[in-house]
N, C-alpha and C positions, 0 to 999 in steps of 0.2 A: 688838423689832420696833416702829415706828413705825405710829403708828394709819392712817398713809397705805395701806400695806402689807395690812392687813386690811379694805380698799375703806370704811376708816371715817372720820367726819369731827366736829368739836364740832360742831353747830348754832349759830346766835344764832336763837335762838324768839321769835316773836311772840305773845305772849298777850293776851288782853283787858284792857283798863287798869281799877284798880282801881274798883269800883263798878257794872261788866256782871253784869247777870241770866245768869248763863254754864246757869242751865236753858232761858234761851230762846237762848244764843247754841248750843250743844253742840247737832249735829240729824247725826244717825244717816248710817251708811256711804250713798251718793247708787244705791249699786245694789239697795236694798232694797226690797221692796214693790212695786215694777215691775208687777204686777196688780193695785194694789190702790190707786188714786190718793186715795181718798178718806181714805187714813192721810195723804198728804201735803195734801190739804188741812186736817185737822186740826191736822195739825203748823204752815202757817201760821194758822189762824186762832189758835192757841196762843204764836206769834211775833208777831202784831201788829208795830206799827211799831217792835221794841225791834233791837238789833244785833245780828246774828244769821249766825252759816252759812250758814242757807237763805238768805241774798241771796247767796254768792258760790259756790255750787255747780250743778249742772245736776242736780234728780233723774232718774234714768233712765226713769221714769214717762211723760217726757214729751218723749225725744229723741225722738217720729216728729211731735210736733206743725209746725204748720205757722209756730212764730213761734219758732224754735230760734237765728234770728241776731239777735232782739231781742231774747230771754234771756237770749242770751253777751255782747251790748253790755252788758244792764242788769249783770251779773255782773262785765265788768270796769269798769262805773263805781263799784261798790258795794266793791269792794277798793280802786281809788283813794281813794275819798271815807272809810274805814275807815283807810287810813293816811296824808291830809291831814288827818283828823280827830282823830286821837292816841288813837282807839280799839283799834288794836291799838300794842303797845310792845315794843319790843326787850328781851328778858332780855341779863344779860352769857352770853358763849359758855359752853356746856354742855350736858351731859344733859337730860333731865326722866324723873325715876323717876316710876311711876304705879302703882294700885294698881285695882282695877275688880270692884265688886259688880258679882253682877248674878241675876235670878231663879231661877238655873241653879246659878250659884257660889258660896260666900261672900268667892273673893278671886282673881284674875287678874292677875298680875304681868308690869309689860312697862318698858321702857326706850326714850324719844324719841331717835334717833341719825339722822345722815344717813348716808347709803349711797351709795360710786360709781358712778355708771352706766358707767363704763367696764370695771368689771369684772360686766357682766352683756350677756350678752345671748339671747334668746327664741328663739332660731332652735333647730330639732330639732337635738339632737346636740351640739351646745356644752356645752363644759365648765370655766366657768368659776366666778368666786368663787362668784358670787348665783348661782342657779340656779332658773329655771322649774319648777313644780312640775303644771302644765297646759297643754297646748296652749294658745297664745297662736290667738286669730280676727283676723288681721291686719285681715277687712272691720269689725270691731269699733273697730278707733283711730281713723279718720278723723274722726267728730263728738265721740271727746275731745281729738284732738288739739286742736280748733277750740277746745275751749272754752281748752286750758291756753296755745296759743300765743301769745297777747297778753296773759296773765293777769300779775299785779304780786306775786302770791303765790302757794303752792301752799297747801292743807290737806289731809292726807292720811289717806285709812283705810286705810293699807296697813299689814297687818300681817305681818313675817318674822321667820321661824322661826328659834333655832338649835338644835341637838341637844346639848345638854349635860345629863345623866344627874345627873352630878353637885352640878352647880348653883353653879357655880363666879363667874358672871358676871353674874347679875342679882339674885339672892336674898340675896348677901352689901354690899349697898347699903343694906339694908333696917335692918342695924345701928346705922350713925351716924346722929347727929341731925341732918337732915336741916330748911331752910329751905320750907315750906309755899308753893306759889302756888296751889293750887285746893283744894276739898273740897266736893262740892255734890252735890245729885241730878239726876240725867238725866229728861229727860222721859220721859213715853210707856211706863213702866215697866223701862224702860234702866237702872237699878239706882242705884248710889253713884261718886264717882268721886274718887281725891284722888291730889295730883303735889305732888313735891318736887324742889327744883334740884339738881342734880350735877355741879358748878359747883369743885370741890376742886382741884386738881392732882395728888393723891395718892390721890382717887378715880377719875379720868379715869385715870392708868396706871395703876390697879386692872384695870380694864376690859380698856384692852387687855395685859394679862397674860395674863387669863385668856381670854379670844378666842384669843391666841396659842398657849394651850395646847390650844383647841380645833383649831386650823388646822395642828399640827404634822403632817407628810406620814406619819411612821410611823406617829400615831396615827389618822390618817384610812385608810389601805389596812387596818391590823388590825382597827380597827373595823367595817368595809364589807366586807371580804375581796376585797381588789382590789390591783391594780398598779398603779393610777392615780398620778403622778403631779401633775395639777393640783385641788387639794383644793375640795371644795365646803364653806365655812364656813356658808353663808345660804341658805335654800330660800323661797319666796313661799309664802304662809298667804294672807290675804285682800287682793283689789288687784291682781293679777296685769296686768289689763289698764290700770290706773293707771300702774303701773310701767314697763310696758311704751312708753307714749304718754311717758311722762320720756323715756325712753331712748330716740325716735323725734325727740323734739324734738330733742333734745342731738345725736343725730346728725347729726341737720340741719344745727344751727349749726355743726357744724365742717364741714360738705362747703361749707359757704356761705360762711365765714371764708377769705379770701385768703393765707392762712395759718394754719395751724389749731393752730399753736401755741399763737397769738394769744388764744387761747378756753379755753383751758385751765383756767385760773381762773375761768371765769364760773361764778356760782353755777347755773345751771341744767344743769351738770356731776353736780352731785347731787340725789339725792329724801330727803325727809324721813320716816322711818318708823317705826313700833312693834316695835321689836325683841322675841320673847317666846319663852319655852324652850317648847321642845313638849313639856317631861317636868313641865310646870307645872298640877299638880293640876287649877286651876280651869279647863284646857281642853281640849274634847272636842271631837273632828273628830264631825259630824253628817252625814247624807246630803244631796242637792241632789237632789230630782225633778224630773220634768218634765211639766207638761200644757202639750199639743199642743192650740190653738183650730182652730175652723171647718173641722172635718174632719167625714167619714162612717166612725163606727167601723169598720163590716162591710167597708167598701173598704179603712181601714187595717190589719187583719186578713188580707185577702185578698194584700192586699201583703205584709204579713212573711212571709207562707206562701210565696211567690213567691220574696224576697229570700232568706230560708233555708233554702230549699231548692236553690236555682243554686248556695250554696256549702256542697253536702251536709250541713247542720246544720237538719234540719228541726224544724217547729214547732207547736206546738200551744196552744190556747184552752181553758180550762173558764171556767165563771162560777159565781157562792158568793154566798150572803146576804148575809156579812159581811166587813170588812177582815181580821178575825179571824181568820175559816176560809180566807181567802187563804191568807193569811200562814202558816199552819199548815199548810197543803198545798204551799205553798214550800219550808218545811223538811226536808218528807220527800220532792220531787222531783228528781229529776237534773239533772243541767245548769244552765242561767241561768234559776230561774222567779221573774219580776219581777209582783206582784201591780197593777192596775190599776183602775180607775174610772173609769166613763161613766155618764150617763144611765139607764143600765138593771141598773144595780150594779156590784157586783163584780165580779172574776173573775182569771185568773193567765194568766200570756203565757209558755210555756216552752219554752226554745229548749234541745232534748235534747242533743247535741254540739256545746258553743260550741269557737270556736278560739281565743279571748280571754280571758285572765286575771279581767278584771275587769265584773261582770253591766253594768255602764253603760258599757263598750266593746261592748260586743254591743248592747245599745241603740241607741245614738250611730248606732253605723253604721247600721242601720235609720234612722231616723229623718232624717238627711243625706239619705241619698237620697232617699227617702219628699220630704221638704221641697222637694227639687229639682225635684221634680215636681210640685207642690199648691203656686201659686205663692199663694195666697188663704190659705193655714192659717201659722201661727204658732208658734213655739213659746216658752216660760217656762222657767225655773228657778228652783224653788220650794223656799224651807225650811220644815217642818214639815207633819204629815203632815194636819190637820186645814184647812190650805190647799187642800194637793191635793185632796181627796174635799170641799171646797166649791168648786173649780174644776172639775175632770175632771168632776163630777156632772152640771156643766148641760150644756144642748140643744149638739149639736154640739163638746162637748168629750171628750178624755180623757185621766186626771190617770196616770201612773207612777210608784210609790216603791219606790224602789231604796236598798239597804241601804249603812251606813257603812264607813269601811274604818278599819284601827289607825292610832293616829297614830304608834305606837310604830315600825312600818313604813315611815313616810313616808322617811326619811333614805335610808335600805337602797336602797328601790324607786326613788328618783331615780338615787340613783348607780349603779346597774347595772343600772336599765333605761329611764333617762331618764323623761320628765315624763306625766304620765299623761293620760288623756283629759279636754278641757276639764269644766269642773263637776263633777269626781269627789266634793269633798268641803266641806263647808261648816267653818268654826271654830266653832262655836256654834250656836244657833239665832239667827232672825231680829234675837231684841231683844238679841243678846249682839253685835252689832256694832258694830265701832269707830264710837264718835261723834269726828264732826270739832271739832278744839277747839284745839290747837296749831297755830301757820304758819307759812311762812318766804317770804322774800322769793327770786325767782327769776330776777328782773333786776338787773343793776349799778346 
């Protein structure tokens, strides 16, 4: 099977030319921290004037600001001026094998690959190669698309998933000896990072062999226990809505091409991403909470009591001293009980007969509607718990943490019941996320 065939592609990577500070150039996935802007001002005062990421990303910290289209200008001047400059350089086409300490792990294995966008698409119900693993928020693309539509390169934190048990396809790279282009530390306590080229010919059909044996149709319905015949080889891990806005552009360009043949080859056909097995020790799906700003708890309260009860699935409040005895009175309640934080402490939210598989789909829906109507309150998605209960805690706040799910499950639960509710699960914690550090060029 041709790598074409398995929605896959060699890259030509752009990496930092030799002599880049690559701890100030590497700066952490752009949706992180989003509450918490004073990490991103650290991070540049830690950039100074050196070459860096942080000039060619948008952190999300800061898309409500009021200077968002002279951010995206300075953003595509600073990709220009990076590759007039000879600061970033072409590798010859290949891989990039990587390896990624980090506080959490002693080792995270992933593979740089491009991926089709013609073999993905977001919409409910689709079933194709790549597959959404979360509700896509369509009103969510519009200010990425802004940023990536005039952009000269893409840098990606997107990282997808495959299901390989056996470890047929990224772990057996690790053997040969292998050409070094990075090894350094991350900032910010982001861990260790080191990449080797994969650049062989007889490693590249390595690869895709073993894909192929992932993507075979019998072994994907006995696996899954399905009839399906259209195989899902690739499932989205982190970047969802990155991905997503590729896919949005690329579409564009061909409705817009007077022949859309014409377009086929342009590189903005593909996205560049972190391939990594989800059976890879060093990675652990974590939960994603949420604190909701400039609300009145007692009125959000009064409303889920309202909401959950129109669809017979009534609900009830206690409050507790500690996150602790939440949490512990969670365990032994029925139903969806999601322990939460305000102002006035603790306490457990539990909705007795959910109709929802999953406690942050019973959430979700509360909180949409809730949202729809409190046009002034806000809401976050937060990883780690010690965020939440120093968010939720202040005046006018309150923080929800809601429990992880298996990662070992993920595969199963896409294929036979499609993509789950948006924010269900995070890859790590905060600082285990992909930092941007590879890029590719996305124009002819």
């Amino acid at each position: 099977m041709k790598l074409e065939q398995l929605a896959l592609k060699t890259p030509t990577i752009l990496l930092p030319k030799a002599g880049t500070d690559l701890n100030r150039w590497a700066i952490i996935a752009c949706d992180q921290y989003t509450s918490e802007p004073e990490y991103w001002q650290e991070v540049d005062q830690i950039v100074g004037d050196a070459p860096s990421t942080l000039r060619v990303i948008f952190p999300e910290v800061f898309l409500e600001d009021d200077d968002s289209e002279q951010r995206i200008g300075a953003i595509n001047g600073a990709m220009d001026k990076y590759l007039n400059d000879g600061v970033l350089e072409a590798q010859t086409p290949g891989f990039i094998l990587l390896d990624r300490k980090t506080s959490h792990a002693p080792s995270r294995k992933g593979l740089m690959v491009e991926l089709d966008l013609e073999a993905y698409d977001y919409r409910p119900g689709t079933r194709t190669m790549i597959r959404a693993t979360e509700g896509t928020i369509v009103d969510r693309l519009p200010p990425r698309i802004k940023v990536r539509e005039k952009a000269a390169i893409e840098l990606p934190h997107i990282m997808v998933l495959i299901d390989d048990p056996e470890k047929t396809v990224i772990e057996p790279l690790f053997e040969p000896q292998l050409e070094s282009v990075y090894d350094f530390e991350l900032m910010k306590d982001g861990g260790h990072l080191r990449g080797w080229k994969v650049d062989q010919p007889q490693l590249i059909e390595q690869i895709g062999e073993a894909l192929q044996g992932l993507a075979q149709t019998e072994r994907f319905q006995n696996r899954y226990e399905v009839d399906d015949e259209e195989v899902m080889l690739y499932a989205m891990g982190d970047g969802n809505h990155s991905f997503a806005t590729a896919k949005a552009i690329w579409e564009q360009l061909k409705a817009d091409a007077d022949n859309p043949a014409t377009v086929m080859d342009h590189p903005a056909r593909y996205a560049l991403v972190e391939l990594v097995n989800v059976h890879d020790p060093g990675l652990e799906f974590e939960a994603i909470h949420r604190v909701v700003f400039d609300i009145d708890a007692d009125d959000l309260f009064n409303k889920a009591r309202d909401f959950f009860r129109k669809s017979q699935t009534p609900c009830q409040v206690e409050s507790f001293d500690t996150l602790d005895a939440a949490n512990a009175a969670a365990k032994k309640a029925g139903g969806h009980s999601i322990p939460f934080v305000t102002t006035e402490g603790f306490g457990l939210l539990t909705i007795c007969t959910p109709t929802l598989t999953l406690e942050v789909a019973t959430l979700q829906g509360f909180l949409d509607e809730y949202l729809q109507a409190k046009p002034q309150a806000r809401i976050d998605y937060i990883h780690g718990e010690e965020a939440v209960t120093r968010l939720g805690g202040q005046q006018g706040n309150i923080g929800f943490y809601l429990p992880s799910i298996s990662k070992h499950d993920l595969f199963r639960t896409i294929v036979r019941d499609g993509a789950l509710p948006r924010k269900t699960f995070s890859m790590g914690e905060a600082d285990e996320k992909r930092f941007y550090l590879e890029a590719r060029r996305i124009t002819p």
